[in-house]
C-alpha positions as CSV (number, residue, x, y, z in Angstrom):
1,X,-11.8,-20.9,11.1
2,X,-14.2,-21.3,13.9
3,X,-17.1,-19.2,13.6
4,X,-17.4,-18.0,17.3
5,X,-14.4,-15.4,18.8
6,X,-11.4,-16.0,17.4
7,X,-8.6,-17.0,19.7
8,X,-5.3,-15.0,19.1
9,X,-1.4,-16.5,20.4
10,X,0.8,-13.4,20.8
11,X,4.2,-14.7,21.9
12,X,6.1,-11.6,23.7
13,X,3.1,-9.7,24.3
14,X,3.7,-9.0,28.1
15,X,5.4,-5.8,26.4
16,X,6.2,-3.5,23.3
17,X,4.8,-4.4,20.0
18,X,3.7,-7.9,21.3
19,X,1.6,-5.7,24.4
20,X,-0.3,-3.4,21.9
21,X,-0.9,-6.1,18.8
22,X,-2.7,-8.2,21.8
23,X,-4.3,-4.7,23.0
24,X,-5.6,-3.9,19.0
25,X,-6.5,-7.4,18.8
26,X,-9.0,-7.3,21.7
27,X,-10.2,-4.1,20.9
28,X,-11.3,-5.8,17.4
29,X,-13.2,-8.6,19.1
30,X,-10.4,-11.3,19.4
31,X,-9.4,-13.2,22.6
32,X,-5.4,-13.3,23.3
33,X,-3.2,-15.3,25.2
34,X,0.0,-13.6,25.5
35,X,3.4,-15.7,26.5
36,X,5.8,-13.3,28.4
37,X,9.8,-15.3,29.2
38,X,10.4,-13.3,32.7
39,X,8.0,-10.7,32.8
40,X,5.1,-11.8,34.4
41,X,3.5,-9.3,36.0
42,X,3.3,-7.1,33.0
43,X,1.9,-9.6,31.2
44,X,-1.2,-10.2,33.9
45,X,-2.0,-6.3,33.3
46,X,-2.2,-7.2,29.7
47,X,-4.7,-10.0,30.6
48,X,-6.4,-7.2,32.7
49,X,-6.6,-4.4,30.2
50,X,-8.0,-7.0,28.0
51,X,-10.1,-8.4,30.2
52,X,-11.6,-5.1,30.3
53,X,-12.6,-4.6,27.2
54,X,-15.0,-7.9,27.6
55,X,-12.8,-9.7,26.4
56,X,-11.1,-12.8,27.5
57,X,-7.2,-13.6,27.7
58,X,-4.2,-16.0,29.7
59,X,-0.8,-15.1,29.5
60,X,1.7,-18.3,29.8
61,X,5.1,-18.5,29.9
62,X,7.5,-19.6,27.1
63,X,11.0,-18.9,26.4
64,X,11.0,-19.0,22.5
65,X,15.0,-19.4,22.2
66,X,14.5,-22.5,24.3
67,X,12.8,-25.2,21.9
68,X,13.4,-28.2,24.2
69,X,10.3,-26.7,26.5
70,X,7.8,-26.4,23.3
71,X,6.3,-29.5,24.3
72,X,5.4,-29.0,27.1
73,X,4.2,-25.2,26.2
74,X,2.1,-26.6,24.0
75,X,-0.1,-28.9,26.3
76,X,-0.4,-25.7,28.0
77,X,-2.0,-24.2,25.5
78,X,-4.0,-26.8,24.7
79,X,-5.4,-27.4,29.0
80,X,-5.7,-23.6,29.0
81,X,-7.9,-23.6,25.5
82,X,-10.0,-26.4,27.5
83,X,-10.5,-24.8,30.7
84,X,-10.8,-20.7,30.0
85,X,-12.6,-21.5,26.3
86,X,-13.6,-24.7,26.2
87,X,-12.4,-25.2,22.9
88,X,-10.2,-27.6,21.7
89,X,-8.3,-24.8,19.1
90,X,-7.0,-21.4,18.6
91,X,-7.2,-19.2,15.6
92,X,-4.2,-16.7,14.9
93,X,-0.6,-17.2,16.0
94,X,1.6,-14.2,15.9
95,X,5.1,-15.1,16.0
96,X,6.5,-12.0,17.9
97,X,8.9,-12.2,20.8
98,X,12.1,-11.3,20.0
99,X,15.6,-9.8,21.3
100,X,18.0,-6.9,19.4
101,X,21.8,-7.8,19.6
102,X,23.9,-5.0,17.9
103,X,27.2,-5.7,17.2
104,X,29.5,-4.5,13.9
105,X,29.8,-7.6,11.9
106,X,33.4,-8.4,12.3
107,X,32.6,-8.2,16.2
108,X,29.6,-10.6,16.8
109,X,30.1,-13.7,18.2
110,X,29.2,-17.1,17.5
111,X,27.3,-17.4,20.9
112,X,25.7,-14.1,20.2
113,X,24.4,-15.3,16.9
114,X,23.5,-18.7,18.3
115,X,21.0,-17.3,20.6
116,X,19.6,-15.1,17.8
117,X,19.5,-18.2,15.3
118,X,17.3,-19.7,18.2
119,X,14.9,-16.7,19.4
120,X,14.6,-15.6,15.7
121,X,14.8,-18.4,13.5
122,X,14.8,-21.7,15.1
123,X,11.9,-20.5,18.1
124,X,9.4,-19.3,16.0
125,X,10.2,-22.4,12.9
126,X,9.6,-25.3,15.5
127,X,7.1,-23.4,17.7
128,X,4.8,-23.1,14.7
129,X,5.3,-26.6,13.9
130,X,4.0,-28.2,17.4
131,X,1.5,-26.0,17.8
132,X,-0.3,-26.6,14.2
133,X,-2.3,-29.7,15.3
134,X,-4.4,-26.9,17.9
135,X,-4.7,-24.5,15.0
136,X,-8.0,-24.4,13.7
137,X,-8.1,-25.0,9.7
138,X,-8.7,-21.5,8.4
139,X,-6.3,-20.0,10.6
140,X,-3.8,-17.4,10.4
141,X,-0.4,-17.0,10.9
142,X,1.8,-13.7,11.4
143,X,5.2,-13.7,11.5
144,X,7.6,-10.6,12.5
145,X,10.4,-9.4,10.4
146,X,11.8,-6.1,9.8
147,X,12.2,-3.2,7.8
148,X,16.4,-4.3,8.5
149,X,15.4,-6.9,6.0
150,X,15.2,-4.2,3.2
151,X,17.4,-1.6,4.0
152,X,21.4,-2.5,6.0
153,X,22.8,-0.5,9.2
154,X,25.3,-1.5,10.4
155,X,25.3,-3.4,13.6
156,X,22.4,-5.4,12.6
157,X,23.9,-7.9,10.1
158,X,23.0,-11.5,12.3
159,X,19.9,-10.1,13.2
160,X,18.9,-8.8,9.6
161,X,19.9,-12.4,8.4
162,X,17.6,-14.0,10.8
163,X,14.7,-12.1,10.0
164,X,15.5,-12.6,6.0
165,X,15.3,-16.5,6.8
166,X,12.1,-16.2,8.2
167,X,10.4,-14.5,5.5
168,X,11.5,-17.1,3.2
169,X,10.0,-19.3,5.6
170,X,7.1,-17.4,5.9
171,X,6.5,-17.9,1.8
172,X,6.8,-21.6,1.9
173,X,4.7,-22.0,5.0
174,X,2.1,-20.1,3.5
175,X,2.6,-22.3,0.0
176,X,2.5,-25.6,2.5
177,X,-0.4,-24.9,5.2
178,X,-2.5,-23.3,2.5
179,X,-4.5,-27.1,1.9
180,X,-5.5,-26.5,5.6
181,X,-6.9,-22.5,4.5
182,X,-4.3,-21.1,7.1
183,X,-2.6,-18.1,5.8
184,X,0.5,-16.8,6.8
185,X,2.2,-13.4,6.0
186,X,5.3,-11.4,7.5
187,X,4.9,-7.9,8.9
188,X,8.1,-6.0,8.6
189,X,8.4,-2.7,11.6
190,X,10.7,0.0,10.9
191,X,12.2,1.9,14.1
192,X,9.8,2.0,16.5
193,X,10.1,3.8,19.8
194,X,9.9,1.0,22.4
195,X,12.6,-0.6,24.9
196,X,13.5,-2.7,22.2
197,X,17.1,-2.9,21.8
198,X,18.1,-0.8,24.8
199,X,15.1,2.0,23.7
200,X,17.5,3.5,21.5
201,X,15.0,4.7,19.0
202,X,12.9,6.2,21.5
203,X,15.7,7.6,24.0
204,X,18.1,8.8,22.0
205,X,16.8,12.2,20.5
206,X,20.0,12.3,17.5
207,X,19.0,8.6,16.2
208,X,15.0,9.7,16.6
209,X,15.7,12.7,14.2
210,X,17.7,10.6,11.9
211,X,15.0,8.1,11.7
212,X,12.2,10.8,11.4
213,X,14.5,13.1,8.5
214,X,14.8,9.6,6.7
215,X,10.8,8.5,6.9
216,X,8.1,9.6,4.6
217,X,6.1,10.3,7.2
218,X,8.4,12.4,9.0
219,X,8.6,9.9,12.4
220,X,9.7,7.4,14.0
221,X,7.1,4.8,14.3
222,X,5.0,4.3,17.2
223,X,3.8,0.7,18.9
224,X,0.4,1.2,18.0
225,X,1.1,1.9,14.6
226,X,2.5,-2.2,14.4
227,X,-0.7,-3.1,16.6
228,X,-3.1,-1.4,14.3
229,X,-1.2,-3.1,11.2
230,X,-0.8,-6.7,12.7
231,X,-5.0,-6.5,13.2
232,X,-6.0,-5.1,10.5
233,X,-3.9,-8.5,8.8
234,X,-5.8,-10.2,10.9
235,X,-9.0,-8.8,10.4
236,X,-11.8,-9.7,8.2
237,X,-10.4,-7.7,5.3
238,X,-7.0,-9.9,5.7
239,X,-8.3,-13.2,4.6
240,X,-6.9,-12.8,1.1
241,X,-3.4,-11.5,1.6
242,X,-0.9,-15.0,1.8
243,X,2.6,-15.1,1.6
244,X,3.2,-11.2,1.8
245,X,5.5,-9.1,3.2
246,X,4.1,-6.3,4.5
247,X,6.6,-3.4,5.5
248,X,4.7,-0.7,8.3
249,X,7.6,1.5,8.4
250,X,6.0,4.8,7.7
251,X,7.9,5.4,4.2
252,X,11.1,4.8,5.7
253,X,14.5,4.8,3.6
254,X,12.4,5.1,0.1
């Protein structure tokens, strides 16, 4: 990995989890670009709250469930590594942005699961593909998952599967990239109280206590607690962990 600042690609951090991994990240002395899909102007007070920690950050835009505009998001990233770094790659991608369809399995439809095979599945499989050659050997790669992975509710069945595809593809990238010394690990969240999925978790007080009565911890998780765990993967003391899943769920369902 280069041995000046390390670069950091957030996709989906103009918000939620994505927002406060890129926020952790700069506080632990890495650059970010953040992508945002419609959000823009959330994702320029990222840049800003990052910016003011000394640090330096973009955010582009990128729909992840489109692949057919990864081309041309990808010589973006690569004109805005040459003008606001002037460096040629980036060091950690963390495959993040995501959407929460809930629907009983004998309910869901096929276009429903179509757009989750592409924001969950397809997205982040060919994203990480075309953006390998601006990678820097030694690299990292974080992909999301979730604790649905592990334990079933029900509603989340297409969503679940999608999530269990990519941490198979998360061991085999790791086994595949690992002649290049990139690393590349899953990070599972249990409930978190963001706007994810409608803010359920975090607006509706009888699901909050049934989340909290079923975690170790006694809560529902907050977004910093995902921040906090996506750095610290990506920290110094992260260099040895490849192929993991790491579940940051407080204890829940145990």
């Amino acid at each position: 990995m280069n041995t000046s600042t390390p670069i950091a690609l957030v996709t989906g951090g103009s918000r939620g989890l994505g927002r406060d991994m890129a926020l952790k990240l700069a506080a632990q002395g890495t650059d970010v670009m953040v992508t945002y899909r419609s959000r823009r102007e959330d994702a320029m007070a990222v840049v800003a709250a990052i910016e003011a920690t000394g640090r330096r950050a973009a955010a582009l835009p990128l729909d992840v469930g489109d692949s057919a505009g990864f081309d041309a998001f990808v010589a973006q990233v690569a004109q805005t590594l040459r003008t606001h770094w002037q460096r040629e790659r980036f060091d950690f991608l963390v495959n993040n942005a995501g959407i929460g369809v809930r629907a009983p399995f004998v309910e869901i439809d096929q276009a429903q699961f179509d757009l989750l095979v592409n924001v969950h599945l397809k997205g982040p499989f060919f994203l990480t593909q075309k953006l390998l050659p601006l990678m820097a050997d030694g690299g990292r790669i974080l992909n999301v998952s979730s604790g649905l992975v592990r334990f079933a509710l029900p509603g989340y069945s297409a969503y679940a599967a999608m999530k269990g595809a990519v941490e198979v593809l998360t061991r085999y990238q790791a086994k595949e990239l690992g002649a290049r010394g990139i690393t590349v690990n899953v990070l599972a969240p249990g409930a978190i109280e963001t706007d994810f999925g409608g803010g359920a978790v975090r607006d509706n007080a009888e699901l909050n206590a049934f989340i909290a009565a079923n975690t170790a911890l006694g809560r529902a998780g907050l977004p910093e607690d995902i921040g906090a765990a996506a750095a610290a993967l990506l920290g110094p003391g992260g260099r040895w962990i490849n192929g993991q899943r790491i579940e940051a769920s407080g204890g829940m369902f145990l």
